[in-house]
N, CA, C and O atoms as CSV, one atom per row, in Angstrom:
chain,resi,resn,atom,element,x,y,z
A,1,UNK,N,N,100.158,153.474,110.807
A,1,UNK,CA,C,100.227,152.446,109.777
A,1,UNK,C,C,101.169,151.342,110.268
A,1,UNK,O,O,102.364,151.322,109.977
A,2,UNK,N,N,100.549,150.410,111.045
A,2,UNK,CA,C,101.507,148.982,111.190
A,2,UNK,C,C,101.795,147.913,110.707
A,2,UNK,O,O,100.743,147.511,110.211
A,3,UNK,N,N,102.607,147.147,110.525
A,3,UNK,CA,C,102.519,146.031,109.325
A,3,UNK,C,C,101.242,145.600,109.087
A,3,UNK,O,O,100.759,145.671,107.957
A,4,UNK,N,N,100.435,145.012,110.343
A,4,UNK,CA,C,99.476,143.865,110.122
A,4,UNK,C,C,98.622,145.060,109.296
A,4,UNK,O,O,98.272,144.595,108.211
A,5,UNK,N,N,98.216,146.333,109.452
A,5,UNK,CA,C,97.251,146.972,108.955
A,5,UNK,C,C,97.683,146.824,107.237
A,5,UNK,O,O,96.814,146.753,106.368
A,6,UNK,N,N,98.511,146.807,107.068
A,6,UNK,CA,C,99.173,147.215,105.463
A,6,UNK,C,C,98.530,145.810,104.733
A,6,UNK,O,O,98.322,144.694,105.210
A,7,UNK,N,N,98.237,146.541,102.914
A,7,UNK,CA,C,98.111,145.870,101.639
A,7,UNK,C,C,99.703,145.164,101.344
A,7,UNK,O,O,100.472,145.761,100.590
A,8,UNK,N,N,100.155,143.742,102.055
A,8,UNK,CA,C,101.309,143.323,101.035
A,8,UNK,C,C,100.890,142.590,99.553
A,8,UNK,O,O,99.940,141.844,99.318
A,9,UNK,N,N,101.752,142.991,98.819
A,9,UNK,CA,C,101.857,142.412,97.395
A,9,UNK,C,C,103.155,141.898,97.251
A,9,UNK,O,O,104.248,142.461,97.320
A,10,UNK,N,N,102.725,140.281,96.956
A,10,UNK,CA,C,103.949,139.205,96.320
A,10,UNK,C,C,104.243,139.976,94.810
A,10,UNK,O,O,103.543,140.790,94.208
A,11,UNK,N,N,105.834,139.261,94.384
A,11,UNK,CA,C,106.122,139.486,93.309
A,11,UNK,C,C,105.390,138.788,92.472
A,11,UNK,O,O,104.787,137.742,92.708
A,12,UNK,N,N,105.491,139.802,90.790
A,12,UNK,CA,C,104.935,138.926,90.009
A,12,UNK,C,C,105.819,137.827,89.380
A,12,UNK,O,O,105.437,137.551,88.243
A,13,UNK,N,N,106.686,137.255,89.716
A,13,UNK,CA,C,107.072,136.056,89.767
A,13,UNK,C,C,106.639,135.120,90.196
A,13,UNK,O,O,106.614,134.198,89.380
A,14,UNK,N,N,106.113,134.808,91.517
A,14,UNK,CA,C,105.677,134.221,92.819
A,14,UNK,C,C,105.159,132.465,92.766
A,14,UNK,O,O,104.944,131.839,93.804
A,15,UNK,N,N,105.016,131.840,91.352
A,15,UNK,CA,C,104.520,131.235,91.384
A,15,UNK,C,C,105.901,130.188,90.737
A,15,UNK,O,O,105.830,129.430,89.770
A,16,UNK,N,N,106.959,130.416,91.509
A,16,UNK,CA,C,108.379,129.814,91.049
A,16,UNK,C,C,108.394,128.933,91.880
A,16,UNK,O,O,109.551,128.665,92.202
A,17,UNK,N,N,107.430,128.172,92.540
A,17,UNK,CA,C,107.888,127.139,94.064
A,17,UNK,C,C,108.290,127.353,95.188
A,17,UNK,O,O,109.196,126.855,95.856
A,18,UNK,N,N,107.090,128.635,95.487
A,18,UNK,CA,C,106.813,129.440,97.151
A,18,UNK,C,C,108.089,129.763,97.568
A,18,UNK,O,O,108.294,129.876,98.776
A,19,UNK,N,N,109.180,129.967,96.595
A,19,UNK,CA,C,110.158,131.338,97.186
A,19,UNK,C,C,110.173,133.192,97.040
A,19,UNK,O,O,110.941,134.106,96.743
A,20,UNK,N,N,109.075,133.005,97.381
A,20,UNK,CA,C,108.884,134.369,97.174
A,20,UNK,C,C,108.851,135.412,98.732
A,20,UNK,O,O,108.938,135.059,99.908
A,21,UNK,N,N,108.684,136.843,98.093
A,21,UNK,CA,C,108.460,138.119,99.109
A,21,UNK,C,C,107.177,138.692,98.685
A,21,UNK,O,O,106.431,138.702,97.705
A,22,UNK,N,N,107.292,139.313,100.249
A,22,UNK,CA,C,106.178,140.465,99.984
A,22,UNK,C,C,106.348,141.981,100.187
A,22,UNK,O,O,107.296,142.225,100.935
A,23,UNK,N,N,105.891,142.748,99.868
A,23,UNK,CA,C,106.511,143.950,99.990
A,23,UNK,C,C,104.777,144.804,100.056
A,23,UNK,O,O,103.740,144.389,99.538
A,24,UNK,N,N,105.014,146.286,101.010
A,24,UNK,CA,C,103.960,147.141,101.447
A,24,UNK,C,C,104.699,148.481,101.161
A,24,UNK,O,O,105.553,149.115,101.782
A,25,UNK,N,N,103.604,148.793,99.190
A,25,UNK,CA,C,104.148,149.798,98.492
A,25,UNK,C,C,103.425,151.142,99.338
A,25,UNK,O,O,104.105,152.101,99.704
A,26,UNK,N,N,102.041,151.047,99.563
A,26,UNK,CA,C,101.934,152.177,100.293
A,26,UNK,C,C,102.289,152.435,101.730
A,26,UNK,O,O,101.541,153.101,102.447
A,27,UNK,N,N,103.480,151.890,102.188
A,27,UNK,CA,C,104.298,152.539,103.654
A,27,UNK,C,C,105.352,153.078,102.658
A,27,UNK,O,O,105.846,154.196,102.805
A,28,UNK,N,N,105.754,152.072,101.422
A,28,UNK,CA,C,107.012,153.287,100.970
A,28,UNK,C,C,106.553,154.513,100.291
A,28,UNK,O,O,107.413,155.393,100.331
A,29,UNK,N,N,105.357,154.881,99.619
A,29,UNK,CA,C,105.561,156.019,99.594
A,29,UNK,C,C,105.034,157.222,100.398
A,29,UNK,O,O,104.975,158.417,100.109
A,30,UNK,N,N,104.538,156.290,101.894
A,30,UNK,CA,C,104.154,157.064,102.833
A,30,UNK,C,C,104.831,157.415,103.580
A,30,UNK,O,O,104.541,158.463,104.157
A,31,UNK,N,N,106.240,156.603,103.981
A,31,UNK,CA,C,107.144,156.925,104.711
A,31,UNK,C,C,108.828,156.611,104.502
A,31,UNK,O,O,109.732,156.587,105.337
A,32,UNK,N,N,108.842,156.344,102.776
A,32,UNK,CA,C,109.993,156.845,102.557
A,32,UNK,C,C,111.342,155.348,102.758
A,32,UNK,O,O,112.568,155.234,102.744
A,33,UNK,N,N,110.154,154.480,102.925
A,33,UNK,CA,C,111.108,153.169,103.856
A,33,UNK,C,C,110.055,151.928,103.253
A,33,UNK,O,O,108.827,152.001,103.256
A,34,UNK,N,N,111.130,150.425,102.582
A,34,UNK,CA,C,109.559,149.697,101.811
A,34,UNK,C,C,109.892,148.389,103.446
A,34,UNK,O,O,110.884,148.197,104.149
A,35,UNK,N,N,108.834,147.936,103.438
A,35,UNK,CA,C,108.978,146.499,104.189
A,35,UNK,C,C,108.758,145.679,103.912
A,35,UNK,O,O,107.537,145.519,103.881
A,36,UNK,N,N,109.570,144.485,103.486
A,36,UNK,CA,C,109.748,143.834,102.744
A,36,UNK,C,C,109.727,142.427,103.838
A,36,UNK,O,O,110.408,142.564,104.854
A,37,UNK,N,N,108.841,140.857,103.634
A,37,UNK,CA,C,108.579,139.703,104.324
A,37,UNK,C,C,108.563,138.605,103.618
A,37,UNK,O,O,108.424,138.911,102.434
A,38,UNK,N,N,108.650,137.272,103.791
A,38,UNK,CA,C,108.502,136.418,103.387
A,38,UNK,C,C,107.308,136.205,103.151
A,38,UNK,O,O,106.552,136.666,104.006
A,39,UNK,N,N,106.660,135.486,102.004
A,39,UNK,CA,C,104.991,135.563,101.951
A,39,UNK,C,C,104.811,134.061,102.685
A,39,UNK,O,O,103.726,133.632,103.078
A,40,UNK,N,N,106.134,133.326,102.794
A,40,UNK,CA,C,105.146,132.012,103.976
A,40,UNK,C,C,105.338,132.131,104.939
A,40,UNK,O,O,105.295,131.095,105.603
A,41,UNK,N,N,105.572,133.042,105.453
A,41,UNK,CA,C,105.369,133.780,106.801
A,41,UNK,C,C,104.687,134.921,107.427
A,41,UNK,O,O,105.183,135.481,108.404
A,42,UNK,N,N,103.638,135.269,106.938
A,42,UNK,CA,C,103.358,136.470,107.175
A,42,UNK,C,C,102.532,137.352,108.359
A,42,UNK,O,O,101.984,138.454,108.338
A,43,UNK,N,N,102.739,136.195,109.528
A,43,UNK,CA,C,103.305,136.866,110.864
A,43,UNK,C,C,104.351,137.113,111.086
A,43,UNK,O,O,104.692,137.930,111.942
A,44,UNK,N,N,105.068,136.503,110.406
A,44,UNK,CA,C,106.795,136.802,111.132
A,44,UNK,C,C,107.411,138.247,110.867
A,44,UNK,O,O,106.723,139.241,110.637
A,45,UNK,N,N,108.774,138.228,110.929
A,45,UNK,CA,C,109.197,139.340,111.481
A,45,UNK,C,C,109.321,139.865,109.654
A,45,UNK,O,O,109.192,139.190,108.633
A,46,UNK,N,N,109.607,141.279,109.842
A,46,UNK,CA,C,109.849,142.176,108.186
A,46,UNK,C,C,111.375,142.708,108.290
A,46,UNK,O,O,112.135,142.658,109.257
A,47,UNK,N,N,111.576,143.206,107.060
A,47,UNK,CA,C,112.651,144.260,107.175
A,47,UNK,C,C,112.490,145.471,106.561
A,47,UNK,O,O,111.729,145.514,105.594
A,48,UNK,N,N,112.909,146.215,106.833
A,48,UNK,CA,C,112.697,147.433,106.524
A,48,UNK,C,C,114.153,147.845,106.014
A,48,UNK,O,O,115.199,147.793,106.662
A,49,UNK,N,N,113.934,148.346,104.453
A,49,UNK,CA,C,114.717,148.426,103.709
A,49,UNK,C,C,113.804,150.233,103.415
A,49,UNK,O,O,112.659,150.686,103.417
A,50,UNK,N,N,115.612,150.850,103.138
A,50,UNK,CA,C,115.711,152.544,102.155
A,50,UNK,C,C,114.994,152.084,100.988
A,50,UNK,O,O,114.642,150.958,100.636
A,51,UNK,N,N,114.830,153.513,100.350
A,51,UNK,CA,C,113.841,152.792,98.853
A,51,UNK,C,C,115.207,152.905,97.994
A,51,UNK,O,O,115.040,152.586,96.817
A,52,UNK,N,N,116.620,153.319,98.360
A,52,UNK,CA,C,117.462,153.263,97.402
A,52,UNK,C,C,118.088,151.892,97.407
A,52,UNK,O,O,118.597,151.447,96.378
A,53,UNK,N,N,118.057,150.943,98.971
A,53,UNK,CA,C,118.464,149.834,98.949
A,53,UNK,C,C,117.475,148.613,98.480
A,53,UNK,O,O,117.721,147.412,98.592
A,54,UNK,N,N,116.279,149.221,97.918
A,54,UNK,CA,C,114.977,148.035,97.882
A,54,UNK,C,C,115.531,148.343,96.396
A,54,UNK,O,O,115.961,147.375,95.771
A,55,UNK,N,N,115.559,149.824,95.681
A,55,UNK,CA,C,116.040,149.795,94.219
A,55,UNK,C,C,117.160,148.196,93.726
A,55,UNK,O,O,117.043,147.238,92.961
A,56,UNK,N,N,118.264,148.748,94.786
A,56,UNK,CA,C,119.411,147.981,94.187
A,56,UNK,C,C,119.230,146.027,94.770
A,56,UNK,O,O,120.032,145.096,94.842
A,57,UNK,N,N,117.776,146.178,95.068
A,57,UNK,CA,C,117.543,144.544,95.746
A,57,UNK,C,C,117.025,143.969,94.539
A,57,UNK,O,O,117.293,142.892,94.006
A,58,UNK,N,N,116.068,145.075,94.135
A,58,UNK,CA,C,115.545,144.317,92.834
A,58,UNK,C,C,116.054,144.403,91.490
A,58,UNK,O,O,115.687,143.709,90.541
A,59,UNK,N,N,117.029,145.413,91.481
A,59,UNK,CA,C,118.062,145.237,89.950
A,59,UNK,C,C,118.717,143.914,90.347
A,59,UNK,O,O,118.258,142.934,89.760
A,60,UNK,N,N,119.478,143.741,91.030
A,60,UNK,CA,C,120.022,142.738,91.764
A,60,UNK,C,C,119.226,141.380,91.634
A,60,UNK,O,O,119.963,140.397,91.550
A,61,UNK,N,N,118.144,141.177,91.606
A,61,UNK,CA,C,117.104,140.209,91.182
A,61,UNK,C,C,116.836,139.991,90.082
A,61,UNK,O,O,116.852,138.844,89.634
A,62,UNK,N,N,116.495,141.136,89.305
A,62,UNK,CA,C,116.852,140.847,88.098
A,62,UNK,C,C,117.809,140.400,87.418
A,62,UNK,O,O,117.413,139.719,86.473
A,63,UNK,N,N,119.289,140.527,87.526
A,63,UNK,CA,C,119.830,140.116,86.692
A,63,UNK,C,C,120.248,138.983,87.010
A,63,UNK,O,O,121.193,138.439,86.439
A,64,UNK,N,N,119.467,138.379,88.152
A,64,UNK,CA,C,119.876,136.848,88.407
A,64,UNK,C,C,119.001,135.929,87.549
A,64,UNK,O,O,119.214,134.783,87.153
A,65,UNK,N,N,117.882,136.808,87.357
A,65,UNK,CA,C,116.862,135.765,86.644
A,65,UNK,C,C,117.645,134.878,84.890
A,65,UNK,O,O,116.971,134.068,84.254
């Protein structure tokens, strides 16, 4: 399972003036790890985030909103 093969899904926010991510839910629960990209980039490079540090990315997002 390599990035390019993977389903990414933007947030449902996304339509805030192309600052958004993308994220590939089935590598996290296939391997325990989410990868997370810019959606105006999506050759470029990812990161690979714990699912306990992707937790505290998006509480963290939230309460900025």
């Amino acid at each position: 399972m390599t990035p390019d093969s993977l389903r990414w899904v933007k947030s449902s926010y996304s339509n805030n003036g192309g600052q958004c991510i993308e994220w590939a839910p089935e590598r996290a629960a296939a391997a325990g790890e989410v990868l997370v990209r810019d959606s105006k980039t999506p050759t470029g490079p990812h990161l690979t985030l714990s699912v306990g540090v992707w937790a505290e990315l998006v509480d963290f997002a939230k309460s900025q909103g």
